[in-house]
Each structure stands twice: as structure tokens, then as C-alpha cells.
C-alpha positions as CSV (number, residue, x, y, z in Angstrom):
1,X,109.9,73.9,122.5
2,X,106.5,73.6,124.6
3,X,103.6,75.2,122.9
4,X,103.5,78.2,125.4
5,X,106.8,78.9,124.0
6,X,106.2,78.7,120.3
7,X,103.0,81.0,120.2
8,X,105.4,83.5,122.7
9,X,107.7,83.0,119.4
10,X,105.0,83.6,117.0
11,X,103.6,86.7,118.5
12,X,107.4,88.0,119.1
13,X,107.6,87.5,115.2
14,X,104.4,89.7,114.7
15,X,105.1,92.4,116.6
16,X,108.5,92.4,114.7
17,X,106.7,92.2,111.3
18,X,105.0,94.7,112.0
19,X,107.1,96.7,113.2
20,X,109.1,96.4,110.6
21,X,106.1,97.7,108.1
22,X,104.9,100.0,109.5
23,X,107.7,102.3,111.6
24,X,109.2,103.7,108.3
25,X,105.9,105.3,107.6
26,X,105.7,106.6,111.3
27,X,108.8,107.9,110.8
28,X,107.8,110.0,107.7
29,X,104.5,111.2,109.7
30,X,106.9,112.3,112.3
31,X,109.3,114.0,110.7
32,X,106.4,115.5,108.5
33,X,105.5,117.8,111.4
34,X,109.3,118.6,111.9
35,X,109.9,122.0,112.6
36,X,113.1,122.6,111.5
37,X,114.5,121.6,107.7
38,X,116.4,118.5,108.9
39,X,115.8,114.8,108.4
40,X,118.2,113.4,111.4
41,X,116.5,115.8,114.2
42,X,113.0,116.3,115.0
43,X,113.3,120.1,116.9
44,X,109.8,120.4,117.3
45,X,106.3,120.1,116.2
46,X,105.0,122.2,113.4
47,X,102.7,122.8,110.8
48,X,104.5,125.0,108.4
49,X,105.0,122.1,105.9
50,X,101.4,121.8,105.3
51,X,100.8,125.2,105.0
52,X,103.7,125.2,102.5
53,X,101.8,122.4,100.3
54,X,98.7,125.1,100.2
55,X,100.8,127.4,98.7
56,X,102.6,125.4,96.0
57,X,100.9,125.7,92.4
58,X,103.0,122.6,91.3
59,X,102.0,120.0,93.9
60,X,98.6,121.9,93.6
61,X,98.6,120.8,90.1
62,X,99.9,117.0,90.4
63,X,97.2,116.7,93.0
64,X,94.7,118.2,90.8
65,X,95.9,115.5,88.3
66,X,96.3,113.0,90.6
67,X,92.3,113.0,91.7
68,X,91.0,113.8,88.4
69,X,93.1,110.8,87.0
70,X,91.6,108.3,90.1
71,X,88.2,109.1,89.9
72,X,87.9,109.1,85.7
73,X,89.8,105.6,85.9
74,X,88.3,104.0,88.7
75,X,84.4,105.1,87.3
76,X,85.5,103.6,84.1
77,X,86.6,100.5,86.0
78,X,84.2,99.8,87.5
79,X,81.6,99.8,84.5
80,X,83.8,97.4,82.7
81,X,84.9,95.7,85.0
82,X,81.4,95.0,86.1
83,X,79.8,93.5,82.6
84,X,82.9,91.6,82.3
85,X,82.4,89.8,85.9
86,X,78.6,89.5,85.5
87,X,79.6,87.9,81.9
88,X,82.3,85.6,83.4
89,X,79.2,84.4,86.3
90,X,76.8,83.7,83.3
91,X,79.1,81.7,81.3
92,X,81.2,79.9,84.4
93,X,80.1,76.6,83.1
94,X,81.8,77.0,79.5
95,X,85.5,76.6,79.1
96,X,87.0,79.7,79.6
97,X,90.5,78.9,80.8
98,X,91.7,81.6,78.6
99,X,89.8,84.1,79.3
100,X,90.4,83.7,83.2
101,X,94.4,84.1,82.0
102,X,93.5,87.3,80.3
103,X,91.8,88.9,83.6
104,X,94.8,87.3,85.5
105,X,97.9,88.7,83.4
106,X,97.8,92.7,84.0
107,X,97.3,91.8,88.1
108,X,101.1,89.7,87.5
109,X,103.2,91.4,84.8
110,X,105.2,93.5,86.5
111,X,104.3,97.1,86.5
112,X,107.6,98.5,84.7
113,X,106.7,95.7,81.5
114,X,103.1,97.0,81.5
115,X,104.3,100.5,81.5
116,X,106.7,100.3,78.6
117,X,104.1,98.3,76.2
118,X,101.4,101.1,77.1
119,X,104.0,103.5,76.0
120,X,105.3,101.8,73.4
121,X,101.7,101.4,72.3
122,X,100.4,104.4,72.4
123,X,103.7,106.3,70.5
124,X,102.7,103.8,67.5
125,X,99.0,105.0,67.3
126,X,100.4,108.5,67.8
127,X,102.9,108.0,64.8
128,X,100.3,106.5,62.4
129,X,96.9,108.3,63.8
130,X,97.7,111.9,65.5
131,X,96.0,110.5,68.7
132,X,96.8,109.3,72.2
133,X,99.8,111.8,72.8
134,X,101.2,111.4,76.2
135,X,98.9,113.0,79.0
136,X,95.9,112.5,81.0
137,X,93.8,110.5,78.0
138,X,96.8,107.9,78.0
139,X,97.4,107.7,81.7
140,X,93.3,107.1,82.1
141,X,93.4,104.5,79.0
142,X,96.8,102.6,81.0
143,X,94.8,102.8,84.3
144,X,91.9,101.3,83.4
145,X,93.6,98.3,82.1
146,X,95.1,97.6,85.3
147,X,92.0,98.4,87.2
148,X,89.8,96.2,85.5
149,X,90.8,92.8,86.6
150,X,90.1,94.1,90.5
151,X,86.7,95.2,89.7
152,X,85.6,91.9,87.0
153,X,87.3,89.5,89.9
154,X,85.2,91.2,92.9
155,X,82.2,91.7,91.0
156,X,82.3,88.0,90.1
157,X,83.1,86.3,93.7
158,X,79.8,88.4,94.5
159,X,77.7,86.9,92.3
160,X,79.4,83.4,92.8
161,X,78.4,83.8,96.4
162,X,74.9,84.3,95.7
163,X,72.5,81.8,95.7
164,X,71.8,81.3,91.4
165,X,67.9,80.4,92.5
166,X,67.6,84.2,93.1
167,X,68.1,84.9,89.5
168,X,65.3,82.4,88.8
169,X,62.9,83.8,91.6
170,X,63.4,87.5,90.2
171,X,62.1,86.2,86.4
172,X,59.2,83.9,88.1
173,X,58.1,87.4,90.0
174,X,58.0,88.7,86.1
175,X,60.2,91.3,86.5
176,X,62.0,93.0,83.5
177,X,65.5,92.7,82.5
178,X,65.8,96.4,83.6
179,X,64.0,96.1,87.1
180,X,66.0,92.9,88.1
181,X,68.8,95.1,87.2
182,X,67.7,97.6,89.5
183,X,65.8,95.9,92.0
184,X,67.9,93.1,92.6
185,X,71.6,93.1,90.9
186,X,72.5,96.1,91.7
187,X,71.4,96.3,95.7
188,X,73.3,93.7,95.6
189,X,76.0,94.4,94.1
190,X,76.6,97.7,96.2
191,X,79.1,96.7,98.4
192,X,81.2,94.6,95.8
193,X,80.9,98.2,93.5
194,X,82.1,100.4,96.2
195,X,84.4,98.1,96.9
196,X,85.6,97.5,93.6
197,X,85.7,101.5,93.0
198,X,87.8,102.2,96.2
199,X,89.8,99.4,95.3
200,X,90.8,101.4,91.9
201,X,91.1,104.4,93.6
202,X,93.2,103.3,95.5
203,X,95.8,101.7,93.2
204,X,95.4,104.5,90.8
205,X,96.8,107.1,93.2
206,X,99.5,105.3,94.4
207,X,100.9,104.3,91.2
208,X,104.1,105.4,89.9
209,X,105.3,103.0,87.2
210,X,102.6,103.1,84.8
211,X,102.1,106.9,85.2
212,X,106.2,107.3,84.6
213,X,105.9,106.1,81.4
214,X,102.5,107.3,80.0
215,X,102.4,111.0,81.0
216,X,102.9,113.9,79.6
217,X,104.6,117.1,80.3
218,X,101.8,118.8,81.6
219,X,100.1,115.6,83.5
220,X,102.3,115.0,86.0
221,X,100.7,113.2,89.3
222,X,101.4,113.0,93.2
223,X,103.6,109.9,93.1
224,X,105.1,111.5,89.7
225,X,106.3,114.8,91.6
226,X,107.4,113.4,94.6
227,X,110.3,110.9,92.5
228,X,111.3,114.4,90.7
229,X,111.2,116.1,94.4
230,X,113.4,113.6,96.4
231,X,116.1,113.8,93.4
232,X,117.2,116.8,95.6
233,X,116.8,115.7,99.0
234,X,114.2,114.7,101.0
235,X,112.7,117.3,102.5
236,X,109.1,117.6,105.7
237,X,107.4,119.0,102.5
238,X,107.9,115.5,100.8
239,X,107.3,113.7,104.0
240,X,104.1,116.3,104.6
241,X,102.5,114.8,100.9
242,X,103.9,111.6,101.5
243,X,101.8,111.8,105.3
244,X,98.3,113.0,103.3
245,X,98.9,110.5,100.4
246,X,99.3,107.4,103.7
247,X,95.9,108.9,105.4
248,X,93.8,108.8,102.2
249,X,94.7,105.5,101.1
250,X,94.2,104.3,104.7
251,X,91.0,105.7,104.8
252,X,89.9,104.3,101.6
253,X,90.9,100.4,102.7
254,X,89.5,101.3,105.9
255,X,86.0,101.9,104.0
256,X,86.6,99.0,101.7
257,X,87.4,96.4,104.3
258,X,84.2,98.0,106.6
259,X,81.8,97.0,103.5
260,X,83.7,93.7,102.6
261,X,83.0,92.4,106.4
262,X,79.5,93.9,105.9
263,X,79.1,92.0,102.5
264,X,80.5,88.6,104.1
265,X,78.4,88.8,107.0
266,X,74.7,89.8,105.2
């Protein structure tokens, strides 16, 4: 095969890979401004499924949920997950093997074993204490710890990437722990934070697992309500959520990979 031919090949196979990615979710956009109640024919374009969603105290609700749940976790998140990369910079020389496994292990388990040892967990200090019955408090607690590996690993290829004389310049200018804190890690830091934050968002609105087994009857979420909806049929008004849920996740990695190029190229 001459080499005309095999990048022909290779760009055949990306245009295929994407396409297979990303027209299923064009699919559900379409059929999201359907006009009739069908999922084989699209009769027309309409908006009657959104207005639907505006008038639906239960989706209402697991959005409500849904937000409140993404922005509690991911602040949290990030303020951990911060000291915790910052702490992993100051003590890269030592031999911390372990602790690097630690960060590493809630990114691989598999969701549906995190979820049932959260659960499992949190019916045991439930039985013994009173506290942590299933709802918002345990879905935050459950989110966190899945969050906080993103945030401590960005947070801490940031400060690897910076030049460790800085540091030393900052306490030669006899600044304060609290103004090179101010003045100087955190500017920096911004775009790893947002980052980090958006990165948490992110996950913690799309996730199903975890939520599944940590909520509570009155906590249900987006992702939650839509695996109850389509037990019936999928319907445009799944598709319509399903549509809104796409855009505001593809905003947010839009945003996070706009300050990620910013933050390699300053």
C-alpha cells in the first residue's frame, strides 16, 4: 500500500469513528424536536417537548437535585483535592508509591464496586450511628471521593510544570505564607482550579452508578430519572433532557479544554 493510500485509509477510519460516536447522540437531538410521539418517524420539527420539561415538577426536582448535588461536590473537590495535590508537589521527592495508588484506585475501580461499598458503607454507620441515611448528604460524601483524584492529579501536573525557583523567588521578595498564597499560587493556579471544578462538574452530573446506589427516595437526580423514565419507553421528552444534559456537558469541556490550551500555552 503506497503512503497516499494508507493516510486515505486512516482518515476513512476517522470519519468512521467518529461517526460512529457521535451519530447516536445526533439522533437523540433529532428526534428530541420530533413533533409527533414516535421514535421511528421524525413528522416534524417542534418544541413541545421542552416546553413539557418546564412543566414537569418531577424532572424539575431531579434537576434541582442534580445541580445542587454538582456544584456542593465539585466546590468540595476542588478544596481537597487541591491541598492534597499541592502536598503531593511538596513531598514528590519522598517515597510515596502508595499514596500515588491511593489517588489512582477510585479513577479505576469500576463504578458499580465503588457504588456498592459507599452503600454498603454508609448503611453500617447508619445502623450503629443514626447518620448518613441515603440522600443528598451521601450522594455529596460518594461524589467527592471520586472527584478528588481529578482535582489532586490536575492541581499537581500544574505545579510540576512550574518552574520550583519561583517558590524560592516569592520567599526571597519576603512575602508571607498568606500573600504567596494569594499573589502567586493561586493566579496560578486559576486555570488548573477551573479546570479541575468543571472537570467535577462534569462527571458529577453525568453519573448514574454511584448515584443508583447512594440516594434516597427523595434525592433522585437527572441521570437517576431518566433510567426510571425509559423503563417505559423512550419517549422526545427523554430525548429532550437527554439533548440539554449533551449541551451542558459540551459546554463545560468546551470551557475546560479553552483554559487547558490557555494554561499550556502561558
Amino acid at each position: 500500500m503506497t503512503r497516499g493510500g494508507l493516510h486515505k485509509g486512516l482518515r476513512g477510519f476517522w470519519w468512521l469513528t467518529l461517526g460512529f460516536l457521535y451519530l447516536p447522540l445526533i439522533v437523540v437531538m433529532l428526534f428530541s424536536f420530533n413533533a409527533s410521539n414516535s421514535a421511528a418517524s421524525f413528522t416534524g420539527v417542534s418544541l413541545r417537548w421542552y416546553r413539557r420539561l418546564l412543566g414537569n415538577d418531577a424532572i424539575l426536582s431531579a434537576l434541582g437535585n442534580s445541580l445542587l448535588l454538582a456544584v456542593v461536590s465539585s466546590l468540595l473537590a476542588l478544596m481537597i483535592g487541591t491541598l492534597i495535590g499541592y502536598g503531593m508537589y511538596r513531598h514528590r521527592h519522598r517515597k510515596l508509591g502508595w499514596l500515588i495508588v491511593l489517588i489512582y484506585l477510585p479513577i479505576v475501580l469500576p463504578d458499580i464496586v465503588f457504588g456498592i461499598s459507599e452503600m454498603t458503607f454508609f448503611v453500617k454507620i447508619n445502623e450503629l450511628t443514626g447518620l448518613l441515611s441515603p440522600g443528598l448528604g451521601t450522594m455529596i460524601i460518594a461524589h467527592v471521593t471520586f472527584q478528588i483524584p481529578f482535582v489532586a492529579l490536575i492541581v499537581y501536573s500544574r505545579f510540576v510544570g512550574l518552574d520550583p525557583t519561583l517558590f524560592e523567588a516569592a520567599k526571597d521578595l519576603y512575602a508571607t505564607p498568606r500573600q504567596r498564597v494569594q499573589f502567586f499560587m493561586l493566579p496560578t493556579l486559576k486555570p488548573a482550579l477551573i479546570s479541575g471544578f468543571l472537570l467535577s462538574f462534569t462527571l458529577s452530573l453525568d453519573d448514574f452508578v454511584i448515584s443508583f446506589f447512594t440516594a434516597g427516595p427523595e434525592s433522585a437526580t437527572l441521570p437517576i430519572y431518566i433510567w426510571s423514565a425509559i423503563r417505559k419507553g423512550v419517549t422526545p421528552e427523554i430525548n429532550a433532557i437527554a439533548t440539554l444534559m449533551m449541551a451542558v456537558v459540551a459546554l463545560a469541556a468546551i470551557v475546560s479544554l479553552a483554559l487547558a490550551r490557555r494554561r499550556s500555552a502561558s
